[in-house]
VEXTI-289236 format. One record per residue (C-alpha): residue number from 0; x, y, z. Coordinates in steps of 0.05 Angstrom, whole numbers. Example, Ala and Ser with C-alpha at 12.3 -4.5 7.8 and 13.67 -1.06 7.14 Angstrom:
2
> 0,246,-90,156
> 1,273,-21,143
***
This chain:
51
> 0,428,1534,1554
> 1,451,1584,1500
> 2,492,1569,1442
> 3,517,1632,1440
> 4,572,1641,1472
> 5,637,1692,1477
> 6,704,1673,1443
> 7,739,1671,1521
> 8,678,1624,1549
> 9,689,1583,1495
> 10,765,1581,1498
> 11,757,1555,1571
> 12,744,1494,1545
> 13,789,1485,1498
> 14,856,1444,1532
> 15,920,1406,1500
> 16,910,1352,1459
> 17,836,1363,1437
> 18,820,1337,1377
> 19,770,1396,1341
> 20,722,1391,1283
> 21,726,1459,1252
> 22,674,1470,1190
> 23,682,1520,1145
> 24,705,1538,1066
> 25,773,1571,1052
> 26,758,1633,1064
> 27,689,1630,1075
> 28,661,1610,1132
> 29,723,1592,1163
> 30,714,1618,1241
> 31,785,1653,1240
> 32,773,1682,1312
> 33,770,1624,1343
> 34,839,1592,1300
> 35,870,1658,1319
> 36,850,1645,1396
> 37,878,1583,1393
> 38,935,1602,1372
> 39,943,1668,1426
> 40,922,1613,1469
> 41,984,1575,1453
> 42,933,1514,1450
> 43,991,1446,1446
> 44,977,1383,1403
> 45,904,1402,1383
> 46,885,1364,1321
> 47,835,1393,1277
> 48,786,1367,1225
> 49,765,1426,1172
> 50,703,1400,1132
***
């Protein structure tokens, strides 16, 4: 199984209420396609932890 994977394959996955761990430094790092999917997404009640 690949790792890889497209933003919309892994957006599939992602429903209401998830709790995420997102990992990443300020600017740096930070995966801002996938926070600005969620947020196209309309993703409700997600709770994320940024390490």
């Amino acid at each position: 199984m690949s790792k890889i994977t497209t933003i919309e394959q892994a957006m599939r996955n992602i429903e209401d209420g998830m709790t995420l761990m997102i990992a990443g430094f300020l600017a740096v790092g930070t995966p801002e396609v996938l926070v600005d999917a969620l947020v196209v997404q309309g993703t409700k009640a997600a709770y994320g932890y940024c390490q």
